[in-house]
N, CA, C and O of each residue as an XYZ file, in Angstrom:
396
protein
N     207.715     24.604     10.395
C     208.168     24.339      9.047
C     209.695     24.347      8.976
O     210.255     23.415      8.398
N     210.433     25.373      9.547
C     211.812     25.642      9.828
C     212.424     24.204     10.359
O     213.407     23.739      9.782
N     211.977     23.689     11.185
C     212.712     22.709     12.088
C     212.337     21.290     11.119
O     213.357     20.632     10.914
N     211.277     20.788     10.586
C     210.738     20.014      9.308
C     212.235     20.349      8.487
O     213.233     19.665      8.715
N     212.240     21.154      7.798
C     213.708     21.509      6.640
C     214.546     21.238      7.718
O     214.851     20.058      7.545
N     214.982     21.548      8.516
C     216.055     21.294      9.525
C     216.669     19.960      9.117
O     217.746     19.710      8.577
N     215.706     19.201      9.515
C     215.335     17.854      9.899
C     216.082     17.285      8.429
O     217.230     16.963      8.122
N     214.812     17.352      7.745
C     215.392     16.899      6.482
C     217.014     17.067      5.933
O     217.664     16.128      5.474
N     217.589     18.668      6.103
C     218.959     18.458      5.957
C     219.823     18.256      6.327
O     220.910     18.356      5.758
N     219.484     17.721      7.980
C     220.505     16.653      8.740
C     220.379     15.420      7.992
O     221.409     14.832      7.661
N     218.993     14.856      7.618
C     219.226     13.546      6.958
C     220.026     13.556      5.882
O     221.014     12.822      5.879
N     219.726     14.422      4.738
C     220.593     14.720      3.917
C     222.178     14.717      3.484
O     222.746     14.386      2.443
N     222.654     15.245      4.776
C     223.842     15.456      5.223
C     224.680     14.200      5.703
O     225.772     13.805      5.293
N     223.844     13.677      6.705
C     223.912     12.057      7.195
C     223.976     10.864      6.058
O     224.738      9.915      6.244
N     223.170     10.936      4.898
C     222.654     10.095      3.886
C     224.497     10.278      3.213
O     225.326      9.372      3.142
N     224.695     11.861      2.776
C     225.666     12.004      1.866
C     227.279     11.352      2.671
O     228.203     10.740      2.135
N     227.174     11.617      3.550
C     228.409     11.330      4.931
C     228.208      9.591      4.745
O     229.091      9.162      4.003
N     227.657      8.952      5.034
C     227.828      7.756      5.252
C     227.588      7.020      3.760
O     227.907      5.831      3.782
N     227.243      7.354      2.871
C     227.285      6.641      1.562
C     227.739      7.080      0.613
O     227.874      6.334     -0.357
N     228.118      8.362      0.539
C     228.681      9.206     -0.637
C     230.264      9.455     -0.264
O     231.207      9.124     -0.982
N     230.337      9.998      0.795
C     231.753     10.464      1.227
C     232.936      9.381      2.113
O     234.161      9.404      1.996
N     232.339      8.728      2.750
C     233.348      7.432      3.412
C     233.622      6.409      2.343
O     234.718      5.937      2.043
N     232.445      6.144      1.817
C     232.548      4.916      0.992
C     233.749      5.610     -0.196
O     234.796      4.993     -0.398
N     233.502      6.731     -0.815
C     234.464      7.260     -1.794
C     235.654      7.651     -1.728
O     236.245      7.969     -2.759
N     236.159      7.700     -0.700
C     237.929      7.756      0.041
C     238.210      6.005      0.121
O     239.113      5.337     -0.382
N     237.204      5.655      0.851
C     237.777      4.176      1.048
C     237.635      3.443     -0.224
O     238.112      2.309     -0.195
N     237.159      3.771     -1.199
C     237.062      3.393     -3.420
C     238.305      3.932     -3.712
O     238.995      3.282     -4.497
N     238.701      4.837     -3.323
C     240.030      5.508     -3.714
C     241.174      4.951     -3.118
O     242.258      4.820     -3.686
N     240.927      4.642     -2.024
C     242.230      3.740     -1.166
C     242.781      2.733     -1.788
O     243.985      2.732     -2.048
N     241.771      1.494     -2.189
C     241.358      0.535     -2.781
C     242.048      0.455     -4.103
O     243.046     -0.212     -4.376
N     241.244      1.369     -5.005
C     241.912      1.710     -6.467
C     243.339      1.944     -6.419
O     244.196      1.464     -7.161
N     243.479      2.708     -5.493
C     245.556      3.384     -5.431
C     246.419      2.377     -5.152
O     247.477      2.113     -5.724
N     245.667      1.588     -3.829
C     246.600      0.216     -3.086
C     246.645     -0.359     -4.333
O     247.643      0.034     -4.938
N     245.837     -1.285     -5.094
C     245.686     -2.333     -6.177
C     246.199     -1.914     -7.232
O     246.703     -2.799     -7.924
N     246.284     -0.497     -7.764
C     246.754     -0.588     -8.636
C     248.376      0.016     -8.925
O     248.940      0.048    -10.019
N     248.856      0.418     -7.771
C     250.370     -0.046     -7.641
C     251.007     -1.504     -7.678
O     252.014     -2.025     -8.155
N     249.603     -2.001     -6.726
C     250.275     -3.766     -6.278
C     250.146     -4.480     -7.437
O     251.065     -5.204     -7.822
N     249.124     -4.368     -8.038
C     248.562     -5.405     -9.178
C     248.096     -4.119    -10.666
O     247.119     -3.378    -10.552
N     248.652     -4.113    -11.442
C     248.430     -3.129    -12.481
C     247.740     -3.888    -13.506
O     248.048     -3.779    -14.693
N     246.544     -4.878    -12.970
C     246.144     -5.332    -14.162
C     244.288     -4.741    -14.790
O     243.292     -4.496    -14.108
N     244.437     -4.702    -15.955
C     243.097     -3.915    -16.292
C     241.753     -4.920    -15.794
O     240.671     -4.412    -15.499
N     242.005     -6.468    -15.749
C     241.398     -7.076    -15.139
C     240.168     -6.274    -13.852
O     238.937     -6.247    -13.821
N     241.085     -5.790    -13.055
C     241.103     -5.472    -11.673
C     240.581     -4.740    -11.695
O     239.514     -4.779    -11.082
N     240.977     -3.502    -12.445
C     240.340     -1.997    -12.556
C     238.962     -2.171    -13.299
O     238.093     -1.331    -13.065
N     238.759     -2.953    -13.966
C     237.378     -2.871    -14.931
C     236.354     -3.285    -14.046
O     235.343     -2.630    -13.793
N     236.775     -4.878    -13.384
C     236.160     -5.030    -12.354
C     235.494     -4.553    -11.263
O     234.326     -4.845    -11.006
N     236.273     -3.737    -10.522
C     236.145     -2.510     -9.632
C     235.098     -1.404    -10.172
O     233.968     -1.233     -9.716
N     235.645     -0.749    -11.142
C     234.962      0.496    -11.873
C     233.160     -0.213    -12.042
O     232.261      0.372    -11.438
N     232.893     -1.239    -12.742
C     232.112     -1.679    -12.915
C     230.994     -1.869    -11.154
O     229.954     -1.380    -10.713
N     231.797     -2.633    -10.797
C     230.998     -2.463     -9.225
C     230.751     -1.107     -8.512
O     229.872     -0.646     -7.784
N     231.676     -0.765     -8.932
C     231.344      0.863     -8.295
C     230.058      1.751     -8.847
O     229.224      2.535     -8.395
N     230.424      1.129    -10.125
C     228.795      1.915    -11.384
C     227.691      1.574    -10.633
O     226.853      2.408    -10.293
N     227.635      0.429    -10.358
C     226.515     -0.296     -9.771
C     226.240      0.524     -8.376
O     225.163      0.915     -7.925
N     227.515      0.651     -7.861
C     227.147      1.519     -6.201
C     226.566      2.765     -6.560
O     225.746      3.281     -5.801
N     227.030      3.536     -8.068
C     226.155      4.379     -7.530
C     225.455      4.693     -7.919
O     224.980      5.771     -7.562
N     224.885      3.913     -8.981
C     223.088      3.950     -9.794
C     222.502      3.162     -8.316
O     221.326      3.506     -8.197
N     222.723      2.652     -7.680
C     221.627      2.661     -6.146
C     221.737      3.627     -5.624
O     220.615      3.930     -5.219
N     222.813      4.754     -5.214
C     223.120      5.930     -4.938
C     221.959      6.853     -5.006
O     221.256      7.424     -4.172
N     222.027      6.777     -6.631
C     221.242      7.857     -7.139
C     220.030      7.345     -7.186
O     219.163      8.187     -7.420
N     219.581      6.033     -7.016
C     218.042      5.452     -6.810
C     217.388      5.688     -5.718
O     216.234      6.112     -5.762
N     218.024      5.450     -4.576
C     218.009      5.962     -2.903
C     217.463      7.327     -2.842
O     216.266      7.551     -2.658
N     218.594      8.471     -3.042
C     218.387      9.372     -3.258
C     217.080     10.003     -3.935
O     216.123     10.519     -3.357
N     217.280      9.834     -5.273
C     215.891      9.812     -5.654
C     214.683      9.884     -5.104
O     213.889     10.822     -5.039
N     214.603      8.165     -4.490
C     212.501      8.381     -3.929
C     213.198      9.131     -2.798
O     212.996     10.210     -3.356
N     213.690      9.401     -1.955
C     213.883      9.748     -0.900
C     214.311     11.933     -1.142
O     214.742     12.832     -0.420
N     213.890     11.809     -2.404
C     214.108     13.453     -3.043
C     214.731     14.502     -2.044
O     214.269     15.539     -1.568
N     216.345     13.655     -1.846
C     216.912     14.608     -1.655
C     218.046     15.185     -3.250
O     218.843     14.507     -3.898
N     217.607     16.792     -3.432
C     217.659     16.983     -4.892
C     219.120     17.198     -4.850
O     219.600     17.122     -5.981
N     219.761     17.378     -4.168
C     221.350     17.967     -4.402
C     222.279     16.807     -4.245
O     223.390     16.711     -4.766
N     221.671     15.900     -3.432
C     222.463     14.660     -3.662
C     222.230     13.519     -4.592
O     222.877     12.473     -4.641
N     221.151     13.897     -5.364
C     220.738     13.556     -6.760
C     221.492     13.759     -7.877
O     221.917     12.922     -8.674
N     221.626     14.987     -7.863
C     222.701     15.597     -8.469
C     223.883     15.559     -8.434
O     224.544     15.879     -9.421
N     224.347     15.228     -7.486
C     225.803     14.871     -6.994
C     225.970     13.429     -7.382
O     227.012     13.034     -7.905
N     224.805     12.528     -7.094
C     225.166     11.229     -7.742
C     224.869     11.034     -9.361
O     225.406     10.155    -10.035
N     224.088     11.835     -9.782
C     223.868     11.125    -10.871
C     225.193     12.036    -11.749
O     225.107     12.081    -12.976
N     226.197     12.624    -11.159
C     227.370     13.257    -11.594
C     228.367     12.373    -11.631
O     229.142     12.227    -12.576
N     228.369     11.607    -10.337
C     229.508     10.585     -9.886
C     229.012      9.451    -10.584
O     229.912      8.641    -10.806
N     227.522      8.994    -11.152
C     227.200      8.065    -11.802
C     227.964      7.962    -13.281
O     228.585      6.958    -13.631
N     227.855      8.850    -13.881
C     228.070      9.167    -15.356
C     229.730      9.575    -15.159
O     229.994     10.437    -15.998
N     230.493      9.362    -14.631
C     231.499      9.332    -14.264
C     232.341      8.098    -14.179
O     233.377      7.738    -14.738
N     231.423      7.497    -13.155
C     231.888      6.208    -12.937
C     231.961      5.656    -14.535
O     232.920      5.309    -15.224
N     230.637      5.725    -14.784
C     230.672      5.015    -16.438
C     231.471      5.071    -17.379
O     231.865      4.142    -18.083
N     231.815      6.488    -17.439
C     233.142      6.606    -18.246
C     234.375      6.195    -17.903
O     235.350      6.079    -18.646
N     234.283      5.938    -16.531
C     235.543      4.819    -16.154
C     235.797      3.502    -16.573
O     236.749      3.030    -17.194
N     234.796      3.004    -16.132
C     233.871      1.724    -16.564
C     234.229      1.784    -18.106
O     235.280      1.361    -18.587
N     233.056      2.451    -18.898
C     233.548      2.266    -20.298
C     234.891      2.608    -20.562
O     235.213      1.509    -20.110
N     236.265      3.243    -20.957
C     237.316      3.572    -20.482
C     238.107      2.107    -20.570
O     238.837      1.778    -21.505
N     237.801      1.285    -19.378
C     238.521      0.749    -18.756
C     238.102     -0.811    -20.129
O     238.923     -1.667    -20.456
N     236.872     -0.729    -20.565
C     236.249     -1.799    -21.246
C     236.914     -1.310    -22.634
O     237.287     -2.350    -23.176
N     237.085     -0.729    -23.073
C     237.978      0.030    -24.138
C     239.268     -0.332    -24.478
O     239.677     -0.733    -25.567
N     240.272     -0.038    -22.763
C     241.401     -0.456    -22.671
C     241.483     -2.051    -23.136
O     242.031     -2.639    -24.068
N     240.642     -2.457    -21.990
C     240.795     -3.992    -22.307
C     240.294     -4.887    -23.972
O     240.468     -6.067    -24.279
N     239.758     -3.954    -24.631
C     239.340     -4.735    -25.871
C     240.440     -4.368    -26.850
O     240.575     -5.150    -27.791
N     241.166     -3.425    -26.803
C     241.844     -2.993    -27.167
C     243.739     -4.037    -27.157
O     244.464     -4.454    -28.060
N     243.843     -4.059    -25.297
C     244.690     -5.101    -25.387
C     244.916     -6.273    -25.798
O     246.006     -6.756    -26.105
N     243.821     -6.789    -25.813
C     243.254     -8.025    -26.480
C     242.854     -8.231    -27.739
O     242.071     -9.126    -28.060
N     243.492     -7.221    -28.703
C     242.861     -7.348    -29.674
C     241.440     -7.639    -30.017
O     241.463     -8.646    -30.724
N     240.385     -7.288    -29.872
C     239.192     -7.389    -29.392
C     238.313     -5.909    -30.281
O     237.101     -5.690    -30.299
N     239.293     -5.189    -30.861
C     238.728     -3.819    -31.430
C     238.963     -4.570    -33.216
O     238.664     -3.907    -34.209
């Protein structure tokens, strides 16, 4: 039973490492480079928005695959993202006269 849990929280660990933690330094790289180079809300809404999307699959993955702490961890970074996302859809209706 010990080595079963083992098992499982190497995958766990593996799952969070290669889709949660690389991908989210290299989102951050991305966001910092672009938005020194190009400061347009265009860009950022764009981005934020794709990212929402990365991680409601995140947290879908996770899910059937019930690992519970990285469930939790995404559906944290999910509702996060969103408020970026929305945020950023805000800014832009706003610049645009659009409110």
């Amino acid at each position: 039973m010990k080595n079963q849990n083992d098992e499982q929280r190497r995958k766990q660990l593996k799952f969070e490492r290669n889709f949660i933690n690389i991908p989210f330094l290299g989102f951050a790289l991305v966001i910092a480079i672009l938005n020194l180079s190009f400061p347009d809300i265009n860009i950022m809404m764009t981005l934020f928005g794709l990212f929402f999307l990365y991680n409601g699959g995140i947290l879908f993955v996770s899910f059937i695959k019930h690992y519970k702490r990285t469930t939790i961890l995404s559906l944290f970074l999910t509702i996060l993202t969103l408020a970026l996302f929305g945020l950023s859809l805000y800014l832009y209706a706003t610049a645009n006269n659009l409110i």
